[in-house]
C-alpha positions as CSV (number, residue, x, y, z in Angstrom):
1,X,0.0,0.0,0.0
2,X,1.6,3.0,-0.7
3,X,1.3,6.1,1.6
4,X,2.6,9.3,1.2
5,X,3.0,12.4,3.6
6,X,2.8,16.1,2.5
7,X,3.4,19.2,4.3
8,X,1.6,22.3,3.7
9,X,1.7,24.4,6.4
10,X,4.8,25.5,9.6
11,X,7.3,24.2,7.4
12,X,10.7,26.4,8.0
13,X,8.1,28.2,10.5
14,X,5.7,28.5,13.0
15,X,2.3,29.1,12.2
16,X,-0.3,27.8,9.8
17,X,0.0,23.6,11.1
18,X,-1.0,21.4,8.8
19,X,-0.2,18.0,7.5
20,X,-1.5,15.4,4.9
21,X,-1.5,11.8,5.1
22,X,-2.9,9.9,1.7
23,X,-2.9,6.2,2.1
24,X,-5.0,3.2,1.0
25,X,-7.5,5.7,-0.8
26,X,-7.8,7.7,2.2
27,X,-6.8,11.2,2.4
28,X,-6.1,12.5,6.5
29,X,-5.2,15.5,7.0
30,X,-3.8,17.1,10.7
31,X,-4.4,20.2,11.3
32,X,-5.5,23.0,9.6
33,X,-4.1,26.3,11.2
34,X,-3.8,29.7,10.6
35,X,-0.4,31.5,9.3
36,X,0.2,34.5,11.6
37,X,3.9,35.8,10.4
38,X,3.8,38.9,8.6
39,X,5.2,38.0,5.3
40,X,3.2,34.8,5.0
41,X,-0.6,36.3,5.4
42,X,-1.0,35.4,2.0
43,X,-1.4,31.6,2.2
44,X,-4.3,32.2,4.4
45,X,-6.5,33.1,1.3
46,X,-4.8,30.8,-1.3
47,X,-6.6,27.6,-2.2
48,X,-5.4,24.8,-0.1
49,X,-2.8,23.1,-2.7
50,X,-4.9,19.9,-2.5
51,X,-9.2,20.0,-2.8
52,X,-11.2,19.5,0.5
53,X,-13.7,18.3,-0.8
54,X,-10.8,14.8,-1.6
55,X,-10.2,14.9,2.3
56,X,-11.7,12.3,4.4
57,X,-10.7,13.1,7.9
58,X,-9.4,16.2,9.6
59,X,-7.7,15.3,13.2
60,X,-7.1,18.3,15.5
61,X,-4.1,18.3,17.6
62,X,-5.1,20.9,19.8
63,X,-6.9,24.7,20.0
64,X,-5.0,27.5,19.3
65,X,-5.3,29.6,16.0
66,X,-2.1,28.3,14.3
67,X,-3.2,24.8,14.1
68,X,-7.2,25.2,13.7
69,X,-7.8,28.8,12.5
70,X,-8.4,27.7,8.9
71,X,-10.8,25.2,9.7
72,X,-14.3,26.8,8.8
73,X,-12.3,28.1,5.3
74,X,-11.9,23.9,4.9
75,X,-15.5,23.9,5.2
76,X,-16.4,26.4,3.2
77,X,-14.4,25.1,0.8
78,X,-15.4,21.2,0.5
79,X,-14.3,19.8,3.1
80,X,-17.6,17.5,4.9
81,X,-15.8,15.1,7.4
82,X,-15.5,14.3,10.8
83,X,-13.3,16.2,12.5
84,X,-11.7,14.6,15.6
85,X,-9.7,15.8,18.6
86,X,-9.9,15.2,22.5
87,X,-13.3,16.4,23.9
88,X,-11.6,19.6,25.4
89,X,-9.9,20.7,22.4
90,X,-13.8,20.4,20.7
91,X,-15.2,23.4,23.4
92,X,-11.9,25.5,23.2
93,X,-11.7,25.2,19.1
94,X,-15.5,26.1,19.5
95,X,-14.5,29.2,21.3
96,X,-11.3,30.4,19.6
97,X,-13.0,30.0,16.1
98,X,-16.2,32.2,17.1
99,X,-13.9,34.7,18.2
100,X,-11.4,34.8,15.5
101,X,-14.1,35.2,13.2
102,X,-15.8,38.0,15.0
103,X,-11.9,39.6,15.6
104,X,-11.8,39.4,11.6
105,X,-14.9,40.9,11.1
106,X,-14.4,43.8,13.2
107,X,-10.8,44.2,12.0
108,X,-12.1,44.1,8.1
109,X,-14.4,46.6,9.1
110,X,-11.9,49.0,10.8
111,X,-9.5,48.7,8.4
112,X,-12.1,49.3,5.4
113,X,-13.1,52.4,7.6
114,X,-9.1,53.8,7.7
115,X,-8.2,53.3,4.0
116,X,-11.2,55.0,2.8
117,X,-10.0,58.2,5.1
118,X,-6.1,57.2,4.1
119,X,-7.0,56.8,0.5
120,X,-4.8,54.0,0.2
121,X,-5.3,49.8,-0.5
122,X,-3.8,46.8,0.7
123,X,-1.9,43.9,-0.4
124,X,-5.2,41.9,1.1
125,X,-8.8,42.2,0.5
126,X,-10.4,44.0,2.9
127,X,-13.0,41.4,4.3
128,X,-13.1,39.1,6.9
129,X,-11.2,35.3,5.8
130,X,-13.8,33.6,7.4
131,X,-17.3,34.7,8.7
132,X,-19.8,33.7,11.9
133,X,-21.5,31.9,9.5
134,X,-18.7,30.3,8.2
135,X,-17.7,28.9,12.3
136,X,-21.2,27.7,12.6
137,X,-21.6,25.6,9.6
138,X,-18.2,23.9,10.5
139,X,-18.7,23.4,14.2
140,X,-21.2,20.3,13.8
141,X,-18.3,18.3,12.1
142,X,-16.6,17.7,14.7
143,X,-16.1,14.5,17.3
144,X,-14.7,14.7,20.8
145,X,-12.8,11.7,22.2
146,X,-10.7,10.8,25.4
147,X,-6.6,10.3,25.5
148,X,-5.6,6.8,24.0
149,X,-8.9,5.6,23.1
150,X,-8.5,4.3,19.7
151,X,-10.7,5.4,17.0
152,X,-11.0,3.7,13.4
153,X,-10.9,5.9,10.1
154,X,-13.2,3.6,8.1
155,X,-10.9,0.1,8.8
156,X,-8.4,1.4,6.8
157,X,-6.4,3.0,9.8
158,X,-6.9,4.1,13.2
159,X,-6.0,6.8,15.6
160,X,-5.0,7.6,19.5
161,X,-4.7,11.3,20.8
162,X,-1.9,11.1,23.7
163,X,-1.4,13.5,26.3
164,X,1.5,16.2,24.7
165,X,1.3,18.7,28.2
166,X,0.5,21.6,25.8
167,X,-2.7,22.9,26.5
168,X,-5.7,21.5,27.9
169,X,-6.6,18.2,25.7
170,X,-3.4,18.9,23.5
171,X,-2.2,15.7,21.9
172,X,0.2,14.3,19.7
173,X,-1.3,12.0,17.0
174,X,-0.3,8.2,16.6
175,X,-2.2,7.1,13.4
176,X,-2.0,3.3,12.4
177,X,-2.1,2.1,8.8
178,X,-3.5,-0.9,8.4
179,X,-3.1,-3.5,5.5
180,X,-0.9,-6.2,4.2
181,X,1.5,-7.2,6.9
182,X,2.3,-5.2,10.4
183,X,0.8,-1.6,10.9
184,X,2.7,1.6,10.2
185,X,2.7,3.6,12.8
186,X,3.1,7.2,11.8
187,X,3.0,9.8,15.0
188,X,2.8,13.8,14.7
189,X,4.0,15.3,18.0
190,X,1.7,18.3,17.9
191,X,3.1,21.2,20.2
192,X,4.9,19.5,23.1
193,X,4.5,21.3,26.8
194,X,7.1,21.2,29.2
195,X,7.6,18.7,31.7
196,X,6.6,19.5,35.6
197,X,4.3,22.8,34.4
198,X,1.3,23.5,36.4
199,X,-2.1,22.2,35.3
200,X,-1.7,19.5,32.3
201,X,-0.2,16.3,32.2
202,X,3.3,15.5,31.1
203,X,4.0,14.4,27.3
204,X,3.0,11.2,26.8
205,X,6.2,8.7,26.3
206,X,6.1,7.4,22.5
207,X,8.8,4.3,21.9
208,X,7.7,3.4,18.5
209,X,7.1,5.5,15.6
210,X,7.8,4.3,11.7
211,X,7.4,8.4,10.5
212,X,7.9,10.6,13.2
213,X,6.8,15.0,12.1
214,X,8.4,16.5,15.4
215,X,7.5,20.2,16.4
216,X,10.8,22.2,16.6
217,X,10.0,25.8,17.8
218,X,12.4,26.3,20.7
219,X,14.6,24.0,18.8
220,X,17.5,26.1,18.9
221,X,17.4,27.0,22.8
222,X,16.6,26.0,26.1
223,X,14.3,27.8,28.5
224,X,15.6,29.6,32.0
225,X,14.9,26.3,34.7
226,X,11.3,26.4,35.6
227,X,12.2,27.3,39.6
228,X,13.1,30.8,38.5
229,X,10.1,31.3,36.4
230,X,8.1,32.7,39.7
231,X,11.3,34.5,40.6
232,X,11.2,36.4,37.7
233,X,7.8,37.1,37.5
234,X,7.8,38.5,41.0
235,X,10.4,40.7,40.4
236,X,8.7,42.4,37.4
237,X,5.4,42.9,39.3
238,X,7.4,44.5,41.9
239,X,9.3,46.2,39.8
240,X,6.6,47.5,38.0
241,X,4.3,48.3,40.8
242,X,7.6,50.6,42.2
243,X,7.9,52.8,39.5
244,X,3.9,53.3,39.6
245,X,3.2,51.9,36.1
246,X,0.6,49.0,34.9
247,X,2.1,45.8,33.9
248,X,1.1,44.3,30.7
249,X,1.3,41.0,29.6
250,X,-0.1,40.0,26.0
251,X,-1.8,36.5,27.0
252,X,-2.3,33.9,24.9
253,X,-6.1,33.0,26.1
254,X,-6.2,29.4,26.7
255,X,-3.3,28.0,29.1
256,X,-1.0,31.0,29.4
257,X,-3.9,32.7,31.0
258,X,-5.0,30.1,33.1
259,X,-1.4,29.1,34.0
260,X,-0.4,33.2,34.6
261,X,-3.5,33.6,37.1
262,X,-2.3,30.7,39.0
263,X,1.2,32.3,39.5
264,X,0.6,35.3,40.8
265,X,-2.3,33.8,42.7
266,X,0.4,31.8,44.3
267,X,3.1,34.8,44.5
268,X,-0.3,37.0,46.0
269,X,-0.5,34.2,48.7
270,X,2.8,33.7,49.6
271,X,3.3,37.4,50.5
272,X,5.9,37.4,47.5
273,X,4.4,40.9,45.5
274,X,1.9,43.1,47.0
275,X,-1.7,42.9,46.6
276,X,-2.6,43.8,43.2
277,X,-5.3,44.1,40.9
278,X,-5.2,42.1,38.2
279,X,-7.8,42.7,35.2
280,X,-8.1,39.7,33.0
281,X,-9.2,41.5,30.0
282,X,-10.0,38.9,27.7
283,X,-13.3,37.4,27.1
284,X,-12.4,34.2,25.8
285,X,-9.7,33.9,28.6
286,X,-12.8,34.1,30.8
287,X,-14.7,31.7,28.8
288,X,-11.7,29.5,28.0
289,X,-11.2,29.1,32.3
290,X,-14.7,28.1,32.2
291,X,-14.3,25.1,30.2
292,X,-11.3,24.2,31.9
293,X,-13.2,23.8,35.0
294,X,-15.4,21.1,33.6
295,X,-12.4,18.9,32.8
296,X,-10.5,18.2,35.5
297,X,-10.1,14.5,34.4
298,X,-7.7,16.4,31.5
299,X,-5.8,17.9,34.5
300,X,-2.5,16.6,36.3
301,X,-2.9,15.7,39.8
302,X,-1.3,18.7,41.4
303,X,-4.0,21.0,39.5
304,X,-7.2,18.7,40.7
305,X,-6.0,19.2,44.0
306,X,-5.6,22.9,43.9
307,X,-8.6,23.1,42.7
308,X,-10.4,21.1,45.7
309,X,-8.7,23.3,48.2
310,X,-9.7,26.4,47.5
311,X,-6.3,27.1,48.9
312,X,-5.9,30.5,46.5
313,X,-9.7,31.9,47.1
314,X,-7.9,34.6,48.9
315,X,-5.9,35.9,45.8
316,X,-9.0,35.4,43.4
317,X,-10.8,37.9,45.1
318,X,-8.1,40.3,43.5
319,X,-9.0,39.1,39.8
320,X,-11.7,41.3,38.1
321,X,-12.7,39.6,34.3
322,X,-13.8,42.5,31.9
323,X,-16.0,41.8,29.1
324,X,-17.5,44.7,27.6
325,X,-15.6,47.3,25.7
326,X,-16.4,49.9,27.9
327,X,-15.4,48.2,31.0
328,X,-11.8,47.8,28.7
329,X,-11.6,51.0,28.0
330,X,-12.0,52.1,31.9
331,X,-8.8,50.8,32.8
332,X,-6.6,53.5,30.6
333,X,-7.5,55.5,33.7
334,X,-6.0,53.1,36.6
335,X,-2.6,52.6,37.8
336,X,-0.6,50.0,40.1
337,X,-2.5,47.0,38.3
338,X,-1.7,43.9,36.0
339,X,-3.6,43.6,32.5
340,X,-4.2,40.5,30.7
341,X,-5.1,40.8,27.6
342,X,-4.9,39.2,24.0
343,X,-3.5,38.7,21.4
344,X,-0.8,36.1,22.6
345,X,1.7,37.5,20.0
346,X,-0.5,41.2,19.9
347,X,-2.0,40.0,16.3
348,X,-4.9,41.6,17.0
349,X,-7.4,42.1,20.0
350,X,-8.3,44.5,23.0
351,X,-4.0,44.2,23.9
352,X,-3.0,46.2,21.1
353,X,-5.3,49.1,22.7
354,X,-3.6,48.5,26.1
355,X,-0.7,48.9,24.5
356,X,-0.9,52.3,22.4
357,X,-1.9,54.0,26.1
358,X,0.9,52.2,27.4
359,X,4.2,51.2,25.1
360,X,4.8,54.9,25.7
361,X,5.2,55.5,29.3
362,X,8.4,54.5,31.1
363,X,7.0,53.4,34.3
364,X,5.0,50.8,32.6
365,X,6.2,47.2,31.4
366,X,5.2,44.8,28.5
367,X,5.7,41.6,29.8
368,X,5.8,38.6,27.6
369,X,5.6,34.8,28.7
370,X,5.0,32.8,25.3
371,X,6.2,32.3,21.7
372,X,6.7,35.4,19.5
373,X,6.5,34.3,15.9
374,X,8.4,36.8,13.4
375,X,7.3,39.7,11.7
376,X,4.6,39.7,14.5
377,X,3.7,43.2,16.5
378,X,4.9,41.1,19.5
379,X,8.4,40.0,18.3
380,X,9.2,43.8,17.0
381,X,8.3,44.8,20.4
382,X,10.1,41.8,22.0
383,X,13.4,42.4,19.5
384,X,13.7,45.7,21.0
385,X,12.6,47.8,17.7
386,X,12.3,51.7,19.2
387,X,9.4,52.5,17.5
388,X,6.2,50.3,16.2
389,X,3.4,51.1,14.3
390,X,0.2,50.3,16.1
391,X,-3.7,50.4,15.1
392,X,-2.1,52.7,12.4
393,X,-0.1,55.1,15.2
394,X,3.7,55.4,15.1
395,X,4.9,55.1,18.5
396,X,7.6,55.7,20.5
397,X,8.7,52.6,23.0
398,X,9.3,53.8,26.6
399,X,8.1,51.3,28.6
400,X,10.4,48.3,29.8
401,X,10.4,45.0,28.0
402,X,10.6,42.0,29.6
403,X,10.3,38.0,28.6
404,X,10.1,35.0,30.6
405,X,10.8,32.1,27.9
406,X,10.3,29.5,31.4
407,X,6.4,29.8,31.2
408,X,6.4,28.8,27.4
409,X,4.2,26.1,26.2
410,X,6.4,24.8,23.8
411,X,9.3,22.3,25.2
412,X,13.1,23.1,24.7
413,X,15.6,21.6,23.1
414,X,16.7,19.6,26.1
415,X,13.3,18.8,26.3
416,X,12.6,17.7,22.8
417,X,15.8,15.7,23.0
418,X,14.6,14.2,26.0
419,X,11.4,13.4,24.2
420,X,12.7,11.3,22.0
421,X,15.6,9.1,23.6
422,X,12.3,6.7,24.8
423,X,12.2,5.8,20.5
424,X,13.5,2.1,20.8
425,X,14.5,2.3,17.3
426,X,14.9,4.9,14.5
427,X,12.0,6.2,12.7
428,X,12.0,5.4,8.9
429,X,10.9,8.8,7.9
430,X,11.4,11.7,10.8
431,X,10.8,15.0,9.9
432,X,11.0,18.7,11.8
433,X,8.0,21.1,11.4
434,X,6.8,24.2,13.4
435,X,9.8,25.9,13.5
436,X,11.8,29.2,12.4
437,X,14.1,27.8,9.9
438,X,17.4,27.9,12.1
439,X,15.8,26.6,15.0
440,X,14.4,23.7,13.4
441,X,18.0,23.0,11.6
442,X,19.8,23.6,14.6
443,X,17.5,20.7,16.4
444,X,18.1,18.1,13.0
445,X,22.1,18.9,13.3
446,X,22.0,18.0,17.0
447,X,19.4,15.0,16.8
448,X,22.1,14.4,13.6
449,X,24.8,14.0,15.8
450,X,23.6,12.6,18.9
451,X,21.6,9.9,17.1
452,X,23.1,9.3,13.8
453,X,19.5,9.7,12.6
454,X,18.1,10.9,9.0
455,X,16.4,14.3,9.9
456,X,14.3,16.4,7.2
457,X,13.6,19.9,7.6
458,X,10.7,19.7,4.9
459,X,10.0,22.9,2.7
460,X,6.2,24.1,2.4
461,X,4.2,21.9,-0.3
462,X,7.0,19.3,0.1
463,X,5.7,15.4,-0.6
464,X,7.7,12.7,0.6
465,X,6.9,8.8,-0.1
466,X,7.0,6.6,2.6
C-alpha cells in the first residue's frame, strides 16, 4: 500500500499547522491552522494546494489559532468530514473559532473604515477570511474523544490522541495504517508542553514510531529552569508596581492565561508581590477558564487538588474579568495593576489598545511569557525595535520590556531531546515542522549527531513517499 506524507503548512516556520496523510484511498489531514507571520498572510486566502472536498478526515491536535484557525475556510471550501480531537480541544476550538471570526470581522471593518480616510489599499482584500456563519456551519463536524482511546478511520487506519502537556486536551497523534503485513505507525508530536508545568499532564512517552513529524519551535534553545520562572515574574510585578506603572502581559487566552492567574495567585498568597489588581481583560480567557473547570479529568494531579482546596480563594478575590468594551476602556484611567489581555503574539485584539496607552510610558512594562512568531507586533516589540506602528499610530517605546521564555508552552531543546531518547529504534521517515528555519536546523544537526539519525527539515508543499 503506498502512503505518502505532504506538508503544507509550519514548514521552515511557525504558524499555519497542517499536515497530509494519503494512504489506501484515504486522504487525512492534521491540522488546519492559521499563518500568523507577517510575510506569510497570503497563504491564508490561497486555495489549499490539495481539494477539501478529496479529504476524508481532519484530526485536530489541539486549540489554538495556528493549528485550527483555517478550519471553517476547509468547510467552506469542500471539506464535509469528521473532524476529531480530545473532547476539550472540541469546546476550546469552539471558542477560539467564534472569536477569530468575530476579531476578523471587526478588523475588516476597521481597516475598510481607515483606507477610505487614508485613501490607500492593501496587499489583502479588505473582508473578513472567514465569517460567523462560516464557524457555525463547521462546528457540527466535529467529534470529541478521550486520551488513548482508539478510534477507526473507516478500517483502513486508526488513531489515539496522547497527552503532549500543551494545553488542555493537547495531543500528539499516533495514526496506524492498516493492511498487508504489520501496521505503520506514523506519529505527529503536535506542540509539546514542558515537563513539571502546572495544570496538564506530562508528554505522553512514545517508543515506536515508523514516520515521526516532530514540532521544533524552541529547537534552537533551552528555557531559564522552571524554579526561576516565579522569581522572575515577581520581580517584574514588583518592579513595576515601584515605578507606579501597569504591567502588561499579551496572553495567549487558553493555558497562558489560566497558568499566569495561578502564578501570581500563588506569588499574592505567599506574600511574595503586593496585593494587586489584576484585570483579565480577555473574554475568551474568561470563557476558556470556564471550560477548563469542567475537565479536571484532563488535569494533572497537582491541579485537581488545587482546585479542591480552594487554597488561592484569597488571591482570586483580587481578579476582576472585563467583558464589555467599555469596561476595557476604563482601565486607561488606573494605575498600580496587572492587564491580561490578548493577542498572545499582539495580532490583534483588545492588547494592542492597552498597549498604544501604554508602550509609551516608562514606568510601565510589556511583559511577555509565550512564543513570539516573526514579523509579528509582539516580536518587534520583543526584539527591542524603538518605534512600532500600532492600530495605524507610530509610536515611540518607553516602557520596559521584559520575557520569561520559562512559562512557554512549547518544550526546549533539552526537552525535545529528551522526548525522543524513549524511540526504541529509529524512525524510517522523521521530519521537523513548526519551526523558524534555524531553530528547526539547529535541532536536526543536534538529533544528527547525537543519534546518527536521518532528519528532514521539509519545505512548504513538500511530498515525501513513505
Amino acid at each position: 500500500m503506498k502512503t505518502a506524507l505532504r506538508f503544507l503548512g509550519a514548514n521552515r516556520q511557525v504558524t499555519g499547522s497542517c499536515s497530509l496523510v494519503e494512504t489506501g484511498g484515504l486522504r487525512i489531514m492534521i491540522d488546519c491552522g492559521m499563518f500568523q507571520e507577517r510575510d506569510l498572510l497570503g497563504r491564508n486566502w490561497e486555495p489549499k494546494p490539495v481539494d477539501p472536498a478529496t479529504i476524508d478526515y481532519l484530526l485536530l491536535t489541539h486549540a489554538h489559532l495556528d493549528h485550527v484557525g483555517l478550519v471553517p475556510r476547509l468547510v467552506r471550501d469542500g471539506f464535509g468530514g469528521p473532524i476529531l480531537a480530545t473532547a476539550p480541544t472540541v469546546e476550546l476550538a469552539e471558542l477560539v473559532l467564534r472569536d477569530s471570526a468575530r476579531i476578523q470581522q471587526e478588523d475588516a471593518a476597521f481597516k475598510a473604515k481607515r483606507h477610505a480616510r487614508e485613501g490607500r489599499k492593501g496587499p489583502h482584500p479588505i473582508a473578513p477570511l472567514y465569517t460567523t456563519g462560516d464557524v457555525e456551519a463547521a462546528l457540527p463536524l466535529f467529534r470529541g474523544t478521550s486520551f488513548r482511546n482508539p478510534v477507526s478511520l473507516d478500517g483502513k487506519a486508526s488513531v489515539r490522541f496522547l497527552e503532549a502537556g500543551h494545553i488542555l486536551g493537547a495531543a500528539s497523534i499516533e495514526l496506524e495504517i492498516h493492511g498487508t503485513g504489520a501496521p505503520r505507525r506514523i506519529v505527529f508530536s503536535g506542540d509539546l508542553g514542558q515537563r513539571g508545568v502546572p495544570i496538564v499532564p506530562d508528554p505522553a512517552v512514545i517508543e515506536e514510531a515508523d514516520v515521526l513529524v516532530m514540532e521544533s519551535t524552541y529547537g534552537d534553545r533551552d528555557h531559564e529552569p522552571r524554579s526561576e520562572v516565579r522569581e522572575a515574574l515577581a520581580e517584574v510585578v514588583v518592579d513595576t508596581l515601584r515605578r507606579g506603572g501597569n504591567l502588561l502581559i499579551p496572553t495567549f487566552a487558553i493555558e497562558r492565561a489560566q497558568e499566569l492567574l495561578l502564578e501570581l495567585g500563588e506569588l499574592v498568597e505567599s506574600r511574595r508581590v503586593p496585593p494587586v489588581r489584576v484585570f483579565l481583560d480577555s473574554p475568551m480567557a474568561a470563557d476558556a477558564t470556564e471550560i477548563y473547570g469542567r475537565y479536571p479529568e484532563f488535569m494533572d494531579e497537582a491541579m485537581r487538588e488545587t482546585i479542591e482546596s480552594q487554597r488561592l480563594a484569597g488571591a482570586r478575590r483580587l481578579l476582576t474579568v472585563v467583558r464589555s468594551a467599555d469596561e476595557s476602556k476604563a482601565l486607561n484611567s488606573l494605575r498600580g495593576c496587572i492587564i491580561l489581555a490578548g493577542a498572545g503574539m499582539c495580532t490583534g485584539g483588545r492588547i494592542k489598545h492597552h498597549l498604544l496607552q501604554h508602550i509609551g510610558r516608562s514606568e510601565s512594562t510589556v511583559l511577555f511569557v509565550g512564543y513570539q512568531a516573526e514579523g509579528t507586533l509582539g516580536r518587534r516589540i520583543r526584539d527591542g525595535h524603538p518605534e512600532v506602528r500600532i492600530l495605524g499610530q507610530e509610536c515611540v517605546v518607553r516602557a520596559r520590556i521584559a520575557s520569561i521564555d520559562g512559562m512557554s508552552g512549547h518544550a526546549d531543546r533539552d526537552q525535545l531531546l529528551g522526548w525522543l531518547r524513549h524511540l526504541r529504534r529509529h524512525p524510517g521517515t522523521f521530519a521537523l515542522n513548526h519551526g523558524a528555519e534555524p531553530a528547526s536546523q539547529a535541532l536536526a544537526d543536534r538529533i544528527r549527531e547525537r543519534h546518527g539519525w536521518n532528519v528532514v527539515v521539509p519545505a512548504y508543499g513538500q511530498r515525501i513517499e513513505l
